[in-house]
Structures are given as structure tokens and as C-alpha cells.
Backbone as CSV, one residue per row, in Angstrom:
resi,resn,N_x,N_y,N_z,CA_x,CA_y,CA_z,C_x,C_y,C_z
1,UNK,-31.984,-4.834,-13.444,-30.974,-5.826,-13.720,-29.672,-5.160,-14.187
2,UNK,-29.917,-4.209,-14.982,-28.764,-3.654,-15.500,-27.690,-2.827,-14.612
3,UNK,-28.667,-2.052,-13.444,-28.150,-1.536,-12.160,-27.151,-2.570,-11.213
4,UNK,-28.002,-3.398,-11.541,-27.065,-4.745,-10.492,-25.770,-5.621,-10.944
5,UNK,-25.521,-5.248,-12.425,-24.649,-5.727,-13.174,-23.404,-4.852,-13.288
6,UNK,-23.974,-3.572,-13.476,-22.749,-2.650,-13.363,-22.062,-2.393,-11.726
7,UNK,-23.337,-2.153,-10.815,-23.216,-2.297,-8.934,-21.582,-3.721,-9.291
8,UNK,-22.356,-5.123,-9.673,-21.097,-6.066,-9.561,-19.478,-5.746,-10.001
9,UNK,-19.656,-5.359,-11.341,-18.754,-5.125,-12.549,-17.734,-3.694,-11.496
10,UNK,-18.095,-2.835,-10.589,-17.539,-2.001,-10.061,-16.964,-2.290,-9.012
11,UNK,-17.619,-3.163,-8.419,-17.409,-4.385,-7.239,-16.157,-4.523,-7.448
12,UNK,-16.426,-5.767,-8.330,-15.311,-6.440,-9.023,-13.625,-5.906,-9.055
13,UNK,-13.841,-4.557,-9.773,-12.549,-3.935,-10.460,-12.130,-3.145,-9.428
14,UNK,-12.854,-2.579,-8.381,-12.073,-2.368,-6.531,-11.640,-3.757,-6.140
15,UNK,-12.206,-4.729,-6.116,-11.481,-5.582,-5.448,-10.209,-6.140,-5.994
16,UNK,-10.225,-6.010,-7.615,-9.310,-6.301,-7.972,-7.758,-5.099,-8.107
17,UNK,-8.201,-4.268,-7.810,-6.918,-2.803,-7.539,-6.907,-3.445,-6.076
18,UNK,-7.152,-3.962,-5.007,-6.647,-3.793,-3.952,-5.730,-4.783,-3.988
19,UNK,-5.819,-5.590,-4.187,-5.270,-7.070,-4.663,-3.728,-6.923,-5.460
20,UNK,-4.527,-5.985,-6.718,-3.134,-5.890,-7.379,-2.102,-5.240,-6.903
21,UNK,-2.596,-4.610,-5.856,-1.486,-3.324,-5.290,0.310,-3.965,-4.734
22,UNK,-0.487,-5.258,-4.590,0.900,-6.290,-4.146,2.030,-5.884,-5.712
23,UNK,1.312,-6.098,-6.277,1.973,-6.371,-7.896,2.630,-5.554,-8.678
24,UNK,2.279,-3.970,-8.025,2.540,-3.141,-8.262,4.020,-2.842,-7.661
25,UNK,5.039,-1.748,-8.460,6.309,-1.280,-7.723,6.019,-0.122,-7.420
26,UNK,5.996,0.381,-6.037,6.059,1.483,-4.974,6.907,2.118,-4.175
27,UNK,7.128,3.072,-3.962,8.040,3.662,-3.626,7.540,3.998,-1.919
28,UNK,8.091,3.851,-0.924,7.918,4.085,0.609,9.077,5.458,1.285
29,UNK,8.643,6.458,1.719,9.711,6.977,2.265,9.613,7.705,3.880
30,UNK,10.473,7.620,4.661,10.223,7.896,6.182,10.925,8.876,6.071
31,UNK,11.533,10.366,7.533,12.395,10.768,8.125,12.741,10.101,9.534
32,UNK,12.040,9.822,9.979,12.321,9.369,11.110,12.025,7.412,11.414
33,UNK,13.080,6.749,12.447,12.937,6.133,12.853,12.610,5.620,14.263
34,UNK,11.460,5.244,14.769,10.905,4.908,16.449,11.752,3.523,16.590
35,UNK,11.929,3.248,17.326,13.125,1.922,18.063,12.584,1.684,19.254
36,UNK,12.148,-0.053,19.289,11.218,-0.682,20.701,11.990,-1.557,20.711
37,UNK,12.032,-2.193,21.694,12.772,-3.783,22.088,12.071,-4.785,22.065
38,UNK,11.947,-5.889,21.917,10.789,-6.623,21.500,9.844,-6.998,22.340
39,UNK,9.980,-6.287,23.127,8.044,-6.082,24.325,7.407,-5.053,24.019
40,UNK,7.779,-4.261,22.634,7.492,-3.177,22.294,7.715,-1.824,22.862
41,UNK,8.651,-1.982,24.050,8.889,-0.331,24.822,9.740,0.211,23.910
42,UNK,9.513,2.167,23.728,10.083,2.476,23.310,11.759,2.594,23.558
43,UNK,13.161,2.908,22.567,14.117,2.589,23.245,14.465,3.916,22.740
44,UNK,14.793,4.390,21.514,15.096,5.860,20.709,14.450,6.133,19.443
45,UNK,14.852,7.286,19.405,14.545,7.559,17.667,16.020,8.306,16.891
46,UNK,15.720,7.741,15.697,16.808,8.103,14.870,16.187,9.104,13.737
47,UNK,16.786,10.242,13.262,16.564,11.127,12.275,17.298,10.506,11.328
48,UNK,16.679,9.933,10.389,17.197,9.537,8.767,16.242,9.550,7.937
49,UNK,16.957,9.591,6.959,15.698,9.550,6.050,16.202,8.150,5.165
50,UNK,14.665,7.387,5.217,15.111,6.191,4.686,13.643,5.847,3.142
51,UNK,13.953,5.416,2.323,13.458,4.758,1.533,13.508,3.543,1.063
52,UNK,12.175,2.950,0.850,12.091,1.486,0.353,11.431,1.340,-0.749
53,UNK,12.124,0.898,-1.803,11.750,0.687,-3.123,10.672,-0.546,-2.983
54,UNK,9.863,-0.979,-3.850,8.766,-2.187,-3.470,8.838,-2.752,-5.176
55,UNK,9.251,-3.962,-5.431,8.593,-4.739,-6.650,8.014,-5.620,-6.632
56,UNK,7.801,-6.322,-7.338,6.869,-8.139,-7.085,7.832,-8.908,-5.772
57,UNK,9.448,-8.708,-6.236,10.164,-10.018,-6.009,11.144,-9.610,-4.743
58,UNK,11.371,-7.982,-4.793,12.800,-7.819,-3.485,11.863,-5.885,-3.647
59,UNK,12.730,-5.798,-2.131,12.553,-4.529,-1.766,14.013,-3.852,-1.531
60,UNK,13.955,-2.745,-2.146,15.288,-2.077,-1.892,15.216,-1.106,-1.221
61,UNK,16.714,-1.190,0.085,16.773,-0.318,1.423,17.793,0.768,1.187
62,UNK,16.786,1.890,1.270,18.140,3.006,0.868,18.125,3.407,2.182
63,UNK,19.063,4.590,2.720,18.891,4.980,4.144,20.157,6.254,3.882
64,UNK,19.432,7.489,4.251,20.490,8.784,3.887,21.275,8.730,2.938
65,UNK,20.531,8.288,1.601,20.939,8.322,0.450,21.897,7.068,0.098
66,UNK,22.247,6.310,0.835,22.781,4.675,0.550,22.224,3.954,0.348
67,UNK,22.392,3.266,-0.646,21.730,1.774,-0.757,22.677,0.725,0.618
68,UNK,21.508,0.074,1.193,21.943,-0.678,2.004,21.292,-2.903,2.281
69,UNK,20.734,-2.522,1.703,19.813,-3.911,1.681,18.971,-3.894,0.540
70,UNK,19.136,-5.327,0.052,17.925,-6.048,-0.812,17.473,-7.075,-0.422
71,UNK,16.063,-7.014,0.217,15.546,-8.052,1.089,14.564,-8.828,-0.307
72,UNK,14.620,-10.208,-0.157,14.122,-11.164,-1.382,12.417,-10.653,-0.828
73,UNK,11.312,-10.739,-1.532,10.242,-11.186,-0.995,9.639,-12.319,-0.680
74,UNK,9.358,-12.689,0.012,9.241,-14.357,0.004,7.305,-14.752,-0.069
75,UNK,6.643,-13.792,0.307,5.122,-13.663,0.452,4.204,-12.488,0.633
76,UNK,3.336,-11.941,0.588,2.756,-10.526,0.612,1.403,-10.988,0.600
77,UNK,1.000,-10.455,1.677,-0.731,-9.750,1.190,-1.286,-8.889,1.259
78,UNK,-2.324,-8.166,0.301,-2.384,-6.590,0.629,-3.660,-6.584,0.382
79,UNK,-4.802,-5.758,1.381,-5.813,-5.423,1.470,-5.834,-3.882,1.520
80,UNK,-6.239,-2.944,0.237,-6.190,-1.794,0.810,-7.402,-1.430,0.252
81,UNK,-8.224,-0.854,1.113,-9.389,0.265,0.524,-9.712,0.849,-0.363
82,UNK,-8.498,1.924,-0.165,-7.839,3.390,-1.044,-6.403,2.746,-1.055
83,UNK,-5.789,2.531,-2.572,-4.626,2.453,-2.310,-3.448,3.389,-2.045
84,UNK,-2.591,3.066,-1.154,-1.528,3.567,-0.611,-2.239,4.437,0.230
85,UNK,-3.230,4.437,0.919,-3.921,5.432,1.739,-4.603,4.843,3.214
86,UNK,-5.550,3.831,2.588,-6.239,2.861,3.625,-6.110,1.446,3.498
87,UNK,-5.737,1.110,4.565,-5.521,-0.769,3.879,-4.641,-1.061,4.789
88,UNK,-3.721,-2.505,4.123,-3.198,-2.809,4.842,-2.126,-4.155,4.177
89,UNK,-0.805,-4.124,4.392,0.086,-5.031,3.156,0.838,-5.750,4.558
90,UNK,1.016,-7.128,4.727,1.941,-7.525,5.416,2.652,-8.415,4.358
91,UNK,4.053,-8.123,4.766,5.414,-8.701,3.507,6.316,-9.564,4.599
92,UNK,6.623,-10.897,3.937,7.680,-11.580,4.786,8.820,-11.391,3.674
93,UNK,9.915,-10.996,4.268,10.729,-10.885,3.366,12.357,-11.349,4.040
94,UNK,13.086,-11.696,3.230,14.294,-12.420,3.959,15.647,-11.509,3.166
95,UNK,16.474,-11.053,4.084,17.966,-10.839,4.211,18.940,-11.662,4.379
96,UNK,19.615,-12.128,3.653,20.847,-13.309,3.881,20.078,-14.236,4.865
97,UNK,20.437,-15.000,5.603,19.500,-15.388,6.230,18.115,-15.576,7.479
98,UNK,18.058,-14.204,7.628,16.909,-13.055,8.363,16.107,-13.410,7.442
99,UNK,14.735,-13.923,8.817,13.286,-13.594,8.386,12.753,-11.769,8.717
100,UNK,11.860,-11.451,8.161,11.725,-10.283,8.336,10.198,-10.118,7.909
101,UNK,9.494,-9.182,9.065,7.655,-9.221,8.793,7.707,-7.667,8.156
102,UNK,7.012,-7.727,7.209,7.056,-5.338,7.127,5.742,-5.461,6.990
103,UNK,5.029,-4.803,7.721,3.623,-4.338,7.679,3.546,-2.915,7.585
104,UNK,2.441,-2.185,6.581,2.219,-0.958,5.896,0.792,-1.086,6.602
105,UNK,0.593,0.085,7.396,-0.702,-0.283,7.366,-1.420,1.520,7.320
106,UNK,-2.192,1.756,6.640,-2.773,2.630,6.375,-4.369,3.113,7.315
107,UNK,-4.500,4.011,8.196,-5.586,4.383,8.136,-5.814,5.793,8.850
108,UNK,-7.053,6.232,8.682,-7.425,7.485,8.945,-6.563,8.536,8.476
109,UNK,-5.561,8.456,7.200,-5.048,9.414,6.067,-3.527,8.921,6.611
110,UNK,-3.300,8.247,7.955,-2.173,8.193,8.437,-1.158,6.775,7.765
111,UNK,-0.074,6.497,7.540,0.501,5.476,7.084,1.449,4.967,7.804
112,UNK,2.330,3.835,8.084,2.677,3.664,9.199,3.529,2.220,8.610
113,UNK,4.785,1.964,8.719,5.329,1.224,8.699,6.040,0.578,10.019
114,UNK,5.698,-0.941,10.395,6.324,-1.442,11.000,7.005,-2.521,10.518
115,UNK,8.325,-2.973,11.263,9.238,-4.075,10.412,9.548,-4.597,12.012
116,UNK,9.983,-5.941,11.607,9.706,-7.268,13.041,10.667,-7.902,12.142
117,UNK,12.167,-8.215,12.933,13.086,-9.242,12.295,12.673,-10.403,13.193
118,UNK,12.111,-11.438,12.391,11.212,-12.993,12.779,12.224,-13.587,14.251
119,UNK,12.270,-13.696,14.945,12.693,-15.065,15.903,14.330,-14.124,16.454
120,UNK,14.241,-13.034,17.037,15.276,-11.856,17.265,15.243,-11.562,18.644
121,UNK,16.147,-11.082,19.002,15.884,-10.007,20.383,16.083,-8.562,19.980
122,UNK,16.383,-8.632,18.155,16.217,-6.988,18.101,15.142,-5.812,18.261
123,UNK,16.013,-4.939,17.819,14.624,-4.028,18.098,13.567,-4.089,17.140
124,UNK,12.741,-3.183,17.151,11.385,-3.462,16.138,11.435,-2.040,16.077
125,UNK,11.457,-1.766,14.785,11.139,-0.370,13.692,9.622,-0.127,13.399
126,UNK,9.139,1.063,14.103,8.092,1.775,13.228,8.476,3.012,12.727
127,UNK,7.824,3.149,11.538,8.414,4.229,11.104,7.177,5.267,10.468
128,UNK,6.245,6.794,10.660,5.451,7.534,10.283,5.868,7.489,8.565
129,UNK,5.279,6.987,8.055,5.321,7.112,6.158,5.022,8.697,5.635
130,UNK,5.911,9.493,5.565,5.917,10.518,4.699,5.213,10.742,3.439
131,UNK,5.475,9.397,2.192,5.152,9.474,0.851,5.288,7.796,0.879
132,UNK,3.954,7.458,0.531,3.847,5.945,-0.504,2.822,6.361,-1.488
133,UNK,3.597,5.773,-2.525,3.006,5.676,-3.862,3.523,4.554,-5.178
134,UNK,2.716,4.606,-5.969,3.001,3.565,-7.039,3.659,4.349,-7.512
135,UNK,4.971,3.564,-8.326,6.154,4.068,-9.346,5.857,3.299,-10.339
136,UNK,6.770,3.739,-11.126,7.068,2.864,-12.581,7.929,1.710,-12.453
């Protein structure tokens, strides 16, 4: 009995780190940007280096050392395994008035950001994740 209580109690406190990982502020950073058109063909790539700050409420867009965007968050859900490693976070988040999808999705050690501006003919950003991790 006691085996099966602690088995739960361990259960429990993984499921609840994957969960919280939404809640958490994280830091995201790329060099490079992949560029598709929205049938997904590739179109270019751009060398920058870009970072995205992550809190509960807005994400902040730096890009070759500029701040350039603060997208509101509007919803998030995050399933990760291992956090910032395996899993998986999709964020709707809005720019002035841009919908915007960012999906993080983590697996096999690899990390991978894609971003989808909602109802667009733009392009669609994936980007190879260099460094995600929880900040302060």
C-alpha cells in the first residue's frame, strides 16, 4: 500500500511540472529562420538571431538584439514530458490585431518552434531552438 501511495504522490507532482510549465517565464532562442508560404513550401532562410521572452500574460520579440513585438497571450497549453526538452506548448497569442498560433514542440532532444499568423497568406516561421529554458 505504501508503494502505491508514493508510485501516485510521484505521479501526481510530474503531472503537475508539466502543466505548470505554461506558468512558468522562459526564455526561447533561435539563429536561424526557415520561411514557407502557407502550403508549407519552403521559400528562404534568414540568419538572425532571434529571442522570445515567455511569461503567464505576453511574449517578448527580440530579433538581432531589438526589441520588436509584444504579443498579448490570449491561451496556452503545455504538455511536456521533460520540461523544455520533450513535450509540447501550443500558444495563441495576438499582435495589435493579428491572431497568431506558436507551437514549441520538443522531441527526440530536438526543439522546434513553429509560428502560423491565424487567417494570412503570410509566410509561416519554423525556427531549430538553440536554448529553451526557465528564467526568473
Amino acid at each position: 500500500m505504501k508503494s502505491i501511495i508514493i508510485t501516485l504522490f510521484i505521479s501526481l507532482a510530474g503531472t503537475l511540472s508539466t502543466f505548470a510549465q505554461c506558468e512558468e517565464n522562459a526564455v526561447l532562442s533561435t539563429s536561424k529562420t526557415n520561411l514557407a508560404d502557407p502550403s508549407g513550401n519552403p521559400v528562404g532562410v534568414k540568419d538572425e538571431k532571434t529571442v522570445l521572452r515567455f511569461s503567464k500574460t505576453v511574449i517578448l520579440l527580440n530579433i538581432d538584439g531589438e526589441d520588436r513585438a509584444e504579443l498579448k497571450i490570449v491561451s496556452q497549453n503545455c504538455n511536456w514530458t521533460v520540461p523544455y526538452k520533450e513535450g509540447k506548448s501550443v500558444i495563441n497569442a495576438k499582435l495589435n490585431e493579428s491572431d497568431y498560433t506558436l507551437t514549441i514542440e520538443g522531441k527526440d532532444g530536438k526543439v522546434n518552434l513553429h509560428v502560423v499568423k491565424n487567417e494570412s497568406d503570410d509566410s509561416i516561421l519554423t525556427m531549430m531552438v538553440d536554448k529553451f529554458e526557465k528564467t526568473n
